[in-house]
C-alpha positions in Angstrom: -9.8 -7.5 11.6 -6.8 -7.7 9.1 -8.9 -6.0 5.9 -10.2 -3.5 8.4 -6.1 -3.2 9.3 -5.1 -3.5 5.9 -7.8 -0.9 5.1 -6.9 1.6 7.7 -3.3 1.3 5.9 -4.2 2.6 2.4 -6.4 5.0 3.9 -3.1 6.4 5.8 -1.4 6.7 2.7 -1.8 10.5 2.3 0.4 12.2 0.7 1.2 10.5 -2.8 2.8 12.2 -5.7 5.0 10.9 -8.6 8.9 11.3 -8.2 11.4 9.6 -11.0 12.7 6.3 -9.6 14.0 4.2 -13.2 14.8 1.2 -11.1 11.1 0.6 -9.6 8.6 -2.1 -10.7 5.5 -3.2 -9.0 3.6 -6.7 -9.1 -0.3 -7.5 -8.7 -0.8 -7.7 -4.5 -3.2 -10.7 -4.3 -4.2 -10.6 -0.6 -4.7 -6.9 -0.9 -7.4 -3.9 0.0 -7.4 -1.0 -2.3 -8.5 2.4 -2.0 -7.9 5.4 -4.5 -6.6 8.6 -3.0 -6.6 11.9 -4.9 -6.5 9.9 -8.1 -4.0 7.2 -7.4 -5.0 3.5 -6.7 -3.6 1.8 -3.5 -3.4 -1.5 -2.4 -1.7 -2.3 0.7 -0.7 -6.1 1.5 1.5 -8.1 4.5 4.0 -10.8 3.2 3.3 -13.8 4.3 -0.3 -13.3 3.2 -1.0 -14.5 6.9 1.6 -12.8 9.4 2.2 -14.8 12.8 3.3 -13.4 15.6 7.0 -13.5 16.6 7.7 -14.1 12.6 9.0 -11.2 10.5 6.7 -9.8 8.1 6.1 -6.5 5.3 4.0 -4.5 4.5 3.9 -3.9 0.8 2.0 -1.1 -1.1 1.4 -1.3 -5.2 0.4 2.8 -6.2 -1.2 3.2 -10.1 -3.0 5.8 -11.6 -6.7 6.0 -12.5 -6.0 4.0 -15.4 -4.4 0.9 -13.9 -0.9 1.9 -15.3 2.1 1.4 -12.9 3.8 4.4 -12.1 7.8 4.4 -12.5 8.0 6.0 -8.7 6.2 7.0 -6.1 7.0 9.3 -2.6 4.3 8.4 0.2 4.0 9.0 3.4 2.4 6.5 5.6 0.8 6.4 9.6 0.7 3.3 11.0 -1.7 3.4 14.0 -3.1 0.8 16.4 -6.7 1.2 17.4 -7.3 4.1 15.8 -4.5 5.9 17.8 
């Protein structure tokens, strides 16, 4: 259920596109999915690695190019649905 969440996530990333942001830096998401979209990789992950319920948690997304390279910025929009509504 959560990689088919977590999936559902980067797959609702649409709209990416580079934007200047100097101050950005991304880390390696370790209990991540991936998917590339139009030629960006993006992995989507929850902090805690294991969200409980009634506990605050994020969602965190990590966007690189075909190459791997970590891109200085990034503008996305993202849907958040539950059960595919």
């Amino acid at each position: 259920m959560r990689a088919k969440a977590l999936a559902a996530l980067a797959a609702a990333a649409v709209a990416v596109a580079a934007a200047a942001a100097p101050d950005a830096s991304a880390h390696s998401l370790f209990n991540s999915a991936e998917q590339s979209i139009a030629g960006y990789r993006v992995q989507v992950s929850t902090l805690p690695e294991f969200p409980q319920i009634g506990e605050p948690s994020q969602v965190l997304f990590r966007v690189t190019d075909s190459d791997y390279e970590e891109l200085p910025g990034v503008i996305m929009r993202v849907r958040i649905m539950h059960d595919d509504m």
